[in-house]
N, C-alpha and C positions, 0 to 999 in steps of 0.2 A: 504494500500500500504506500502510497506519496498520500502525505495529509500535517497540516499548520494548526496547530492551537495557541492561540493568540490572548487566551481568558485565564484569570486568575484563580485560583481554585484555594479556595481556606476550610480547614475543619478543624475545627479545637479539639473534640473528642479523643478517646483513643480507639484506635483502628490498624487494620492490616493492608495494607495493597491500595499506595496512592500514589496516582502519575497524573502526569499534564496531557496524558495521550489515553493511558489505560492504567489501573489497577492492576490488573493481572493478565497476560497472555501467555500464550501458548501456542506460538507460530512464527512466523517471517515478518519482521517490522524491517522497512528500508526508505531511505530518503521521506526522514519527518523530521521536523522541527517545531520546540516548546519556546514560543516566548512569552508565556504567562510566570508569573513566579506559583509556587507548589508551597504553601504554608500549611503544616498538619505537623506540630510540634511535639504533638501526644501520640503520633502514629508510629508504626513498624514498617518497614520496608517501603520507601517512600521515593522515588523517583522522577527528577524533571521530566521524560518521557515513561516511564513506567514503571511499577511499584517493584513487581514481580515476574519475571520472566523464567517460566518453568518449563522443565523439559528443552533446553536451549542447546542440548548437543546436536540437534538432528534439523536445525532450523538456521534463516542468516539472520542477523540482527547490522546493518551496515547503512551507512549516511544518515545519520543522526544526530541530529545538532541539539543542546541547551541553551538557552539564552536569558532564562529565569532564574529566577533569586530558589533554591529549595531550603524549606527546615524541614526537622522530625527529630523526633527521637534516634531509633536505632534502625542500623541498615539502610540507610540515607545515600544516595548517589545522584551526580548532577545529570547520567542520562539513565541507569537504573540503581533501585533500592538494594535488590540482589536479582543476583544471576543463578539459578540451577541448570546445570549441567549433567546433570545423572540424570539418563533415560531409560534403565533398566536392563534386565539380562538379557545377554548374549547380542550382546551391541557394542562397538566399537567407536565411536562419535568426539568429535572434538569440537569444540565451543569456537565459531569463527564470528569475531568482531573485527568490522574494519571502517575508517573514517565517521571518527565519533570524535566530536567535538564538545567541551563544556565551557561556555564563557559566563555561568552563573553563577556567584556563590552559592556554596554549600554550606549548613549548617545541622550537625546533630549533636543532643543533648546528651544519648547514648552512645554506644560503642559502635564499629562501622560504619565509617563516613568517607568516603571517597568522590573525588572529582568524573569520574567516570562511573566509578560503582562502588556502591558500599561493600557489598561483599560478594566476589565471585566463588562458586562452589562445583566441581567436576570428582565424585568421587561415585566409584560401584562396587557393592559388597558383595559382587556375583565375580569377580574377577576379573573382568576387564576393563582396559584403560581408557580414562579422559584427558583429555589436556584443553589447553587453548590457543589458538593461531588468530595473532591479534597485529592489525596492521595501520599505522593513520591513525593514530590516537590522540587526541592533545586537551590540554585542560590549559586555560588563561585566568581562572578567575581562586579566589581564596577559598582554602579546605579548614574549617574550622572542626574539632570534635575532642572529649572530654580524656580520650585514651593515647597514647601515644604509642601501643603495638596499634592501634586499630583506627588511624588517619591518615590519610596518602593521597598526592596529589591523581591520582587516578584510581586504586584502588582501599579502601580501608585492612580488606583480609582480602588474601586469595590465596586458596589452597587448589589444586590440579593434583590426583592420581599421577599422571602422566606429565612428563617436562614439556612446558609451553613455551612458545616464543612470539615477542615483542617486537616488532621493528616500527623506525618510520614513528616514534613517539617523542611527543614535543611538552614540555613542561614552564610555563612562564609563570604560571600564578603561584602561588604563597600556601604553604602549609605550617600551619598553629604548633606548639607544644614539639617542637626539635623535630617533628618524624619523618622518614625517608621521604623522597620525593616521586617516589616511586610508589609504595604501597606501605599502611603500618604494618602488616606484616606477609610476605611471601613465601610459599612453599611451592617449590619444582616451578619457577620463573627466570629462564634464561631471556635476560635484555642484547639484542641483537644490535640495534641502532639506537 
């Protein structure tokens, strides 16, 4: 889908699955862009284009831009809240992101908070491997968050079964409390370029 959300989206409450585009999917998101800001300060997994993106090893998620201001609590990301990547047995799938831009601040009150995504996840307890193949990446705007393993200028946590690789990522904005500028904290992330 190509599609622009321009409106500001606020909920005080607490809640799961909030984006400027969707709450939750479960398929191919390409060429969208969020310029509304995303204010849900009580919320979980909360994303400038989307909250929750589940089952994402078997899908694109690519040309995605942020332009809005996002808060929340935990699992906060300036184009998603979190990523899941484990699609179940006897599948072999890797999480491909490519030209994802964030020029919004980002703000979470809890833990995972990233410019790109709060927290990426690619793990299968049936034994086969995830990773992720990530290309064109860039954050320009400030990563604020309360944990210093868990804020990064693109992602907060990112864990991959499988070693992934990064290229082609750009980092200009600003990250709070000392933490990598990469991710607060990484597991099996080989950075290329």
């Amino acid at each position: 889908i190509s599609c622009t959300n321009k409106v500001n989206i606020t909920y005080s409450k607490s809640a799961y699955y909030v984006g400027g585009l969707a709450g939750y999917i479960n398929g191919t998101v390409t060429d969208c862009t969020n310029e509304g800001d995303v204010l849900a300060e009580n919320a979980y997994k909360v994303g400038g284009l989307v909250g929750y993106a589940a089952y994402a090893g078997n899908v694109s998620l690519t040309g995605l831009t942020n332009k809005g201001q996002v808060k929340g609590n935990a699992n906060v990301g300036g184009i998603f809240g979190y990523i899941n990547g484990s699609v179940g047995a006897n599948v072999n799938y890797n999480i491909t992101l490519s030209l994802l831009t964030n020029e919004g601040d980002v703000t979470g009150t809890g833990g995972c908070v990233g410019g790109i995504a709060g927290y990426l996840y690619a793990y299968n307890s049936y034994g086969y491997t995830y990773g992720a193949i990530m290309s064109g990446i860039e954050n320009s705007a400030t990563i604020r968050g309360w944990s210093v393993t868990s804020t990064g200028a693109f992602f907060g946590e990112f864990w991959t079964e499988a070693v992934s690789t990064l290229t082609e990522a750009v980092s200009s904005g600003s990250v709070n409390n000392n933490t990598g500028a990469l991710a607060g904290t990484a597991y099996n992330l080989n950075v290329v370029s």
